[in-house]
C-alpha positions in Angstrom: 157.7 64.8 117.8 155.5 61.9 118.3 154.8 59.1 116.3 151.4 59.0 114.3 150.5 56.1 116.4 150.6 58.1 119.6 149.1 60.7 118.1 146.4 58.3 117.3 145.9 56.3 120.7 146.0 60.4 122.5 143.4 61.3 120.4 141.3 58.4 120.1 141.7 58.2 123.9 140.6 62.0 124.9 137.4 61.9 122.0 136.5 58.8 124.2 136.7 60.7 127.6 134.9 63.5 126.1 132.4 61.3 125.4 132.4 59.7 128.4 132.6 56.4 125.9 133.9 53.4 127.6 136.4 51.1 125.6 133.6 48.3 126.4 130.7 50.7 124.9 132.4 52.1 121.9 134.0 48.4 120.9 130.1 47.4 120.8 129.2 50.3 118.7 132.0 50.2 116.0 131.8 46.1 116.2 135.8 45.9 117.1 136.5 43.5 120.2 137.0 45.8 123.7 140.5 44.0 123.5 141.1 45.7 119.9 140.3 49.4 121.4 142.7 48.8 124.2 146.1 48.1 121.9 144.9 51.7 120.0 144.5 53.7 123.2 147.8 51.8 124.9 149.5 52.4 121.2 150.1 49.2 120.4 148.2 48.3 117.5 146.9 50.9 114.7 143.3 50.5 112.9 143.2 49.8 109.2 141.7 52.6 107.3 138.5 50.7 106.8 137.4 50.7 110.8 139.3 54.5 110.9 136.1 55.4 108.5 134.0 54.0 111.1 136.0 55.5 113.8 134.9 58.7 112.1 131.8 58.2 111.5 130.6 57.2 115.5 132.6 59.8 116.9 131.2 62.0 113.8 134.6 63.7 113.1 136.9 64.0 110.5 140.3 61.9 110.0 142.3 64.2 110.7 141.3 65.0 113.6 142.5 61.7 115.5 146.3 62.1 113.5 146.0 66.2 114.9 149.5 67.1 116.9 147.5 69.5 118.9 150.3 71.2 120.0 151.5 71.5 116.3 148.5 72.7 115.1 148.6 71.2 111.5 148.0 68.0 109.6 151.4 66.8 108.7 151.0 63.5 111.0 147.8 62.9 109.3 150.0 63.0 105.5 153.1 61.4 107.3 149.9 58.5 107.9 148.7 58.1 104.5 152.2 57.6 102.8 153.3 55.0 105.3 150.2 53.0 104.2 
């Protein structure tokens, strides 16, 4: 099962490409360094909840949806997230 961070820098990384969002473009637009949106796609670093909210709000999407296991179809990585906080 993978981690909520992969889960994470997957999603995060397909909404982008569906987009067609550039790390560059969407860094500007949330007002995170491109640098920044590079460790989240790559997995290395994970957002506080503060920039997640603003995450959500550019790409205009629910929470969840960038902690969804697609393949698991449910929410528990998106739980599993908020208690490790």
């Amino acid at each position: 099962m993978p981690t909520v961070r992969q889960l994470f820098a997957g999603n995060l990384d397909r909404m982008l490409r569906e987009r067609g969002l550039t790390q560059r473009a969407f860094a500007q637009a949330i007002g995170i360094s491109e640098p920044m949106v590079s460790k989240w796609v790559n997995g290395v670093n994970f957002p506080e909840d503060a920039v997640i909210d603003r995450i959500c709000e550019y790409l205009k999407i629910a929470p969840v949806e960038l902690f969804r296991d697609r393949r698991a179809r449910g929410i528990r990585a998106f739980k599993r997230h908020r208690r490790l906080l």
